[in-house]
MIZABA-366222 format. One line per 5 residues: number of its first residue (from 0); their letters; for each residue y, z, x of C-alpha. Coordinates in steps of 0.5 Angstrom, whole numbers, plus 500, padded with zeros to 3 digits. Example, Ala and Ser with C-alpha at 12.3 -4.5 7.8 and 13.67 -1.06 7.14 Angstrom:
0 = AS = 491 516 525 ~ 498 514 527;
//
This chain:
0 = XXXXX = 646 634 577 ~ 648 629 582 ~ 648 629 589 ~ 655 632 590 ~ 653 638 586;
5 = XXXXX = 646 639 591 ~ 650 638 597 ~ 655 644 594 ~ 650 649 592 ~ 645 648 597;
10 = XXXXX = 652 649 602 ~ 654 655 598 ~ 647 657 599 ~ 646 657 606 ~ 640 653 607;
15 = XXXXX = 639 650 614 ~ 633 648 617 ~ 628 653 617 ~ 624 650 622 ~ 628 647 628;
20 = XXXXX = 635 648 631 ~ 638 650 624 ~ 642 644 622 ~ 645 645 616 ~ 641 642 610;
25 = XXXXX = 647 639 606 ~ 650 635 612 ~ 643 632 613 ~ 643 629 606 ~ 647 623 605;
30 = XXXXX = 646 615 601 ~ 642 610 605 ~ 635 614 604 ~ 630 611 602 ~ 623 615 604;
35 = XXXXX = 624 623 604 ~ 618 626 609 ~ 616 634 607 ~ 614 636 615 ~ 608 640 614;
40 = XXXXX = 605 638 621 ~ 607 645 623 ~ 605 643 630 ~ 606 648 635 ~ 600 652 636;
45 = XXXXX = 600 658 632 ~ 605 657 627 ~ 601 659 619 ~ 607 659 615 ~ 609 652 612;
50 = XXXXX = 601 651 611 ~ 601 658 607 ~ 608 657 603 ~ 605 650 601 ~ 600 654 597;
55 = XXXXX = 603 659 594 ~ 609 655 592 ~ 607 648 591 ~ 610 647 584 ~ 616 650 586;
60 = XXXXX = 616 645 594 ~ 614 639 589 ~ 620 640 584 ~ 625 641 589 ~ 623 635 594;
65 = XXXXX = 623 631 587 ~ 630 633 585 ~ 633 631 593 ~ 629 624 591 ~ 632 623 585;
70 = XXXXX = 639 624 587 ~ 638 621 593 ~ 636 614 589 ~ 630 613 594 ~ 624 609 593;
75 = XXXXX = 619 616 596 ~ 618 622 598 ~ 611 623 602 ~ 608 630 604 ~ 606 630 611;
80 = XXXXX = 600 635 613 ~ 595 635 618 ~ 589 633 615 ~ 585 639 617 ~ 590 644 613;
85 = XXXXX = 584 643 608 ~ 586 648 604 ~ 594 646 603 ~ 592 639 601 ~ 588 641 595;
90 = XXXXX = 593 645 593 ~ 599 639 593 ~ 593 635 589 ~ 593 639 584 ~ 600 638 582;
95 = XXXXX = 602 632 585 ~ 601 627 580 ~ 606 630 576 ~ 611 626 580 ~ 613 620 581;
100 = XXXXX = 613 616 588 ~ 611 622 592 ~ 605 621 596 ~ 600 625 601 ~ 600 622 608;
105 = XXXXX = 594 626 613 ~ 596 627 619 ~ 592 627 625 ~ 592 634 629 ~ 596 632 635;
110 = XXXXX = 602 635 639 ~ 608 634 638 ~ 606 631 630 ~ 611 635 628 ~ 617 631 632;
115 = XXXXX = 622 628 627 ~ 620 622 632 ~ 613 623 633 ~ 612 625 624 ~ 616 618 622;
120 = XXXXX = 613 613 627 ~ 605 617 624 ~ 609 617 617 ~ 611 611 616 ~ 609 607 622;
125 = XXXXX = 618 606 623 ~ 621 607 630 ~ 627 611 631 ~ 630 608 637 ~ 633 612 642;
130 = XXXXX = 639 616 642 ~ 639 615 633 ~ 637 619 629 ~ 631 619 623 ~ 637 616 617;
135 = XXXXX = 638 610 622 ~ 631 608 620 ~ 632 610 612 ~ 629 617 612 ~ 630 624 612;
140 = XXXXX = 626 629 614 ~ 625 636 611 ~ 621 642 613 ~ 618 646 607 ~ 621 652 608;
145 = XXXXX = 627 648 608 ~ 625 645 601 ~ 623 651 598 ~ 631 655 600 ~ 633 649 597;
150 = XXXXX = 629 650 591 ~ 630 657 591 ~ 639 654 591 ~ 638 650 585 ~ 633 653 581;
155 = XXXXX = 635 660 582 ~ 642 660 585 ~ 639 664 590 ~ 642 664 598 ~ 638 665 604;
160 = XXXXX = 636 672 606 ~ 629 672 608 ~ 625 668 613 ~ 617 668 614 ~ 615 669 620;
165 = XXXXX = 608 668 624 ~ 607 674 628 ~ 601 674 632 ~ 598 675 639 ~ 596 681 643;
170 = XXXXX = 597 685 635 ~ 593 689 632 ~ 593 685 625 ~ 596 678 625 ~ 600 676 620;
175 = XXXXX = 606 672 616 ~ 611 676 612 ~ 617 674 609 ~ 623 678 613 ~ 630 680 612;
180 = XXXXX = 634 675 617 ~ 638 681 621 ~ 632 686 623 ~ 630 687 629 ~ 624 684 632;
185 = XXXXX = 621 691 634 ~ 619 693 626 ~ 615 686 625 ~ 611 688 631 ~ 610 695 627;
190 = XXXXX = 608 691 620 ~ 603 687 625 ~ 599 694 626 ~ 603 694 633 ~ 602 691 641;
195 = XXXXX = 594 692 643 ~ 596 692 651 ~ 601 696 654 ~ 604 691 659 ~ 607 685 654;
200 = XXXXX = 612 681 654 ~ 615 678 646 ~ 616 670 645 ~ 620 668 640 ~ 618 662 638;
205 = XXXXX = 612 658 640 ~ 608 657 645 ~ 611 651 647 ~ 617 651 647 ~ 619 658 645;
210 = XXXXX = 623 664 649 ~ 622 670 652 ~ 625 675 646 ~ 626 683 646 ~ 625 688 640;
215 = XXXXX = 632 689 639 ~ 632 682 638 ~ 634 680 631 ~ 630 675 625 ~ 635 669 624;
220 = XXXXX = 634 663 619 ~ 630 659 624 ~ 626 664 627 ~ 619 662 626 ~ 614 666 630;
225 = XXXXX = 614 672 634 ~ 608 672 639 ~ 606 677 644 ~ 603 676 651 ~ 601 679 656;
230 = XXXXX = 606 679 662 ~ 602 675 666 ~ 601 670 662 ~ 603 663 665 ~ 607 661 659;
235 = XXXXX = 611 668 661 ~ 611 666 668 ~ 614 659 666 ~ 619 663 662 ~ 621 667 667;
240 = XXXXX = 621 662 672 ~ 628 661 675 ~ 629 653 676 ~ 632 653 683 ~ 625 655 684;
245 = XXXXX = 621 651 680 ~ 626 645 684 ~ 625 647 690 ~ 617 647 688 ~ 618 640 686;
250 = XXXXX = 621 637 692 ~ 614 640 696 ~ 608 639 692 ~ 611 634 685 ~ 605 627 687;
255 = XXXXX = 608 622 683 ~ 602 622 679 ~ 606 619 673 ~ 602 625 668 ~ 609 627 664;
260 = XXXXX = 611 620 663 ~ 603 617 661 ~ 603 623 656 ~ 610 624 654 ~ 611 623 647;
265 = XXXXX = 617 619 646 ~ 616 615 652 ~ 609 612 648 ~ 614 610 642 ~ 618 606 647;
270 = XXXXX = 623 610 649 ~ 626 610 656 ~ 625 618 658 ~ 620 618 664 ~ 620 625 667;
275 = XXXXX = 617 623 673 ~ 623 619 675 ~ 627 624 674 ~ 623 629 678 ~ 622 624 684;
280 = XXXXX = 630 623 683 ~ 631 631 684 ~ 625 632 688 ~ 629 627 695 ~ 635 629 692;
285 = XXXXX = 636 621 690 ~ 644 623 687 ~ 645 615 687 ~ 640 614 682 ~ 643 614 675;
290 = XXXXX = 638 612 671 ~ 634 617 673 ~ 639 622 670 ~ 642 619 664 ~ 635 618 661;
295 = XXXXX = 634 626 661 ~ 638 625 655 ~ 632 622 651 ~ 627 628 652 ~ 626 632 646;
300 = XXXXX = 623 638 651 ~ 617 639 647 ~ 614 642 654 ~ 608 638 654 ~ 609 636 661;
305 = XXXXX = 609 642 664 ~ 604 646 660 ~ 600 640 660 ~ 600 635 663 ~ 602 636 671;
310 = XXXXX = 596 639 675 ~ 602 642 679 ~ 604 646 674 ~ 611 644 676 ~ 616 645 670;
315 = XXXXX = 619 639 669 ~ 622 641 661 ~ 626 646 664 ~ 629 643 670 ~ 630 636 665;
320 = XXXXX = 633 642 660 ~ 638 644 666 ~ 640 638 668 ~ 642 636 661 ~ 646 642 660;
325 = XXXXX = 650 640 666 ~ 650 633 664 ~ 654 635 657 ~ 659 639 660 ~ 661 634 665;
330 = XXXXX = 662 630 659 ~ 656 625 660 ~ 655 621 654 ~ 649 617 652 ~ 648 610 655;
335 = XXXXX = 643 608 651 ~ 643 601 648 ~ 639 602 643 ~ 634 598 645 ~ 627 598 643;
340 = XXXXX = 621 597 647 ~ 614 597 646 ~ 610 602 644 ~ 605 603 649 ~ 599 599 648;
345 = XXXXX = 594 606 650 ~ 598 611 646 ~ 593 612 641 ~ 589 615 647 ~ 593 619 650;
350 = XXXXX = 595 623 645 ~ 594 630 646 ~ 590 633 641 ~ 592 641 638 ~ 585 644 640;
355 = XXXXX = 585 641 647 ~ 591 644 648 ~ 592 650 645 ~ 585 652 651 ~ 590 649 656;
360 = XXXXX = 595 654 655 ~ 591 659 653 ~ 593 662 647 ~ 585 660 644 ~ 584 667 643;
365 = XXXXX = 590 668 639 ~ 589 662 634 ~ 587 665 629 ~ 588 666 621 ~ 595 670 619;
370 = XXXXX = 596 671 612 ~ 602 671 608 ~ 604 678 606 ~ 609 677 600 ~ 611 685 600;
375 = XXXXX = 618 685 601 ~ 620 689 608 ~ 624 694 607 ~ 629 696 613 ~ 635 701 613;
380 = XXXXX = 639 696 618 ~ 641 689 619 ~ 645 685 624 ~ 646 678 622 ~ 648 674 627;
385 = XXXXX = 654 669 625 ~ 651 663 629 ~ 644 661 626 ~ 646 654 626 ~ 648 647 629;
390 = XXXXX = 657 647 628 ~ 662 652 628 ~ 661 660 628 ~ 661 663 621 ~ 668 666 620;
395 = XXXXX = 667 674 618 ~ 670 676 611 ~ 668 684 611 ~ 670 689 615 ~ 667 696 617;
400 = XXXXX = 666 700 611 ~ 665 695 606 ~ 660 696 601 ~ 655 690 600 ~ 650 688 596;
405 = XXXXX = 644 683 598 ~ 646 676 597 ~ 653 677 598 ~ 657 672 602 ~ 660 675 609;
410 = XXXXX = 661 669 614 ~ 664 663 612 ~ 666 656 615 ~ 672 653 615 ~ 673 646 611;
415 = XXXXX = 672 640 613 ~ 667 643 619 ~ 659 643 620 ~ 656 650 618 ~ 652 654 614;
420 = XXXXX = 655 661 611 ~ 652 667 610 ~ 650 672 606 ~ 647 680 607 ~ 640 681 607;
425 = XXXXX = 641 688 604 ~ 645 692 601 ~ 649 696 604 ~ 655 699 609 ~ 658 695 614;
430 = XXXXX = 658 699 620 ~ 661 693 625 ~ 663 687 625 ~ 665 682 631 ~ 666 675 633;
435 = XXXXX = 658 674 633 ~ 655 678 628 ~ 656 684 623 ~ 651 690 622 ~ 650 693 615;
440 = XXXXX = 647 700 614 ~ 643 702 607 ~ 646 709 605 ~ 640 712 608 ~ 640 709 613;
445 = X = 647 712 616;
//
């Protein structure tokens, strides 16, 4: 089996990843590769599912990062987890040794490791320069869940429908289950025992860098935590913050400390984005400097600076975020060049440990265990988004009335665009179809 073939079938099957922003697989695969990193840092602060599904499927993780080295004609492969996942590096060294050049690399348990930038430069000791991506230095990196999808493509010819999620918080029973994409947010909670408090909010997401959820809302294919917080917790604070206000708060009390920019992640590897340039460029209303805009482009809105760093608790990641989308819409285009600076002399001191930060944040009640529940989630209803990617919205091929079974295709992508297809999580009816998304029903369920 060549690379042409995988690529197919993993498009066919809907893979993307299940990890990050949903950027179909198949398109990440591509000649030129010579190290392919497996990221099991899982770095945000109370995800349990990469770390757990490395356990319980390593052969079938290990077989499909192989075939994607083999294919790929590169040199190796290197599974990156945190050192303190003990439990999960036993596991892969019991069957690593049945491949050849794939190789374990302990990763120290800082935020955010999980970065693509931030797991190579840790990885491999490579720099990605600013405004490229991993491939221009040789690597593609793969989240397990990811691999596994690919496994369950290949080996089995089985498409996307279930996502595992960590559902955790202010629940009665903590826990990571294996979930139909379409379900509604609300029946999880119910599988975690239900919310212990009365005034919650949801956050889809983690901690750092989630969003504020609902329980209509519905499991895509890169939905990995469900966390419930009381209402008055800062993180929902933040969320709920209006950025007029989190400006008009910068421009009075914002000391040009520095914080953001000594401890941010990207600005330690070499990168130019400095967050307290664009802060001050925003807090006095500096419209002539355009660098201070343009390397807003460079931030990878980790959140360290605003749930870490500024002693202001101003929100520097959400008026960098805003500004970027006014950026993109008036065209602004990237003006790096691409050259590389030095790594800072002090980042290994100013990384921020996982332990340190989950007690900043407040969430180090809620760091706790979430075992993986295998038993299959039944529902009577799914609305299956047509976007749970990068690229171009799926085109529907059913209509209402349509009987369908699990696994069947219902949304497609023209030729020649970047997309992912998709596939129905049940079987069932259909009982509405959009632009956006399609409801299918079970018979018991109508």
């Amino acid at each position: 089996m060549g690379i042409d073939e995988v690529k197919r079938i993993i498009f066919e099957c809907g893979v993307v990843g299940a990890g990050g922003a949903g950027f179909p697989t198949h398109a990440k695969l591509n000649n030129g590769v010579d190290t392919i990193i497996l990221n099991c840092a899982e770095c945000e602060p109370l995800f349990r599912v990469d770390q757990q599904l490395l356990i319980k499927y390593t052969k079938e993780i290990l077989e499909a990062l192989s075939l994607i080295k083999i294919v790929l004609h590169s040199k190796k492969a290197v599974v990156a987890i945190k050192s303190k996942y003990k439990k999960t590096i036993e596991a892969v060294e019991k069957e690593i040794y049945r491949y050849e050049n794939i190789e374990i690399k302990h990763l120290p348990d800082i935020y955010p490791v999980g970065d693509e930038v931030v797991l190579i430069y840790e990885t491999l000791g490579r720099i990605v320069k600013e405004g490229t991506i991993p491939l221009s230095v040789g690597v593609v990196v793969l989240n397990v869940e990811t691999v596994l999808n690919i496994y369950n493509a290949v080996f089995l010819n089985k498409p996307v429908t279930n996502k595992y999620i960590t559902i955790t918080g202010e629940v009665n029973r903590p826990i990571t289950v294996k979930a139909p994409i379409g379900i509604e947010i609300g029946e999880l909670i119910k599988y975690a025992g239900g919310v212990k408090i009365n005034n919650y909010n949801i956050l889809e997401g983690g901690p750092m860098t989630g969003r504020i959820s609902t329980e209509k809302s519905t499991v895509t294919k890169t939905t990995k935590c469900i966390i419930i917080l009381p209402e008055d917790h800062q993180i929902i604070i933040n969320r709920k913050t209006n950025p007029s206000i989190s400006i008009k708060r910068a421009m009075s009390i914002c000391s040009q400390c520095r914080m953001c920019t000594d401890l941010c992640p990207r600005n330690l590897l070499g990168h130019s984005i400095k967050p307290h340039k664009i802060m001050n460029a925003i807090s006095n209303n500096i419209v002539s400097d355009i660098d201070a805009f343009s390397i807003a482009m460079f931030c990878c809105e980790c959140g360290l600076c605003e749930m870490y760093s500024c002693h202001q608790s101003l929100l520097p990641r959400r008026i960098i975020s805003e500004l970027k989308i006014k950026l993109k819409a008036n065209g602004f285009k990237n003006l790096s060049n691409n050259v590389q600076r030095n790594v800072e002399p002090l980042r290994n001191e100013r990384r921020v440990p996982t332990k340190r930060l989950i007690s900043r944040i407040g969430v180090l009640d809620y760091d706790v265990d979430a075992p993986l529940i295998e038993n299959a989630i039944l529902t009577d209803k799914v609305e299956i988004s047509l976007r749970q990617h990068i690229g171009a919205t799926a085109a529907p091929l059913v209509k209402v009335g349509d009987e369908i079974n699990k696994g069947q295709l219902i949304g497609d992508i023209q030729d020649g665009k970047i997309g992912s297809k998709i596939h129905s999580s049940i079987d069932g009816i259909v009982t509405h179809v959009d632009e956006y998304s399609i409801t299918i029903k079970t018979r018991g369920g109508m």
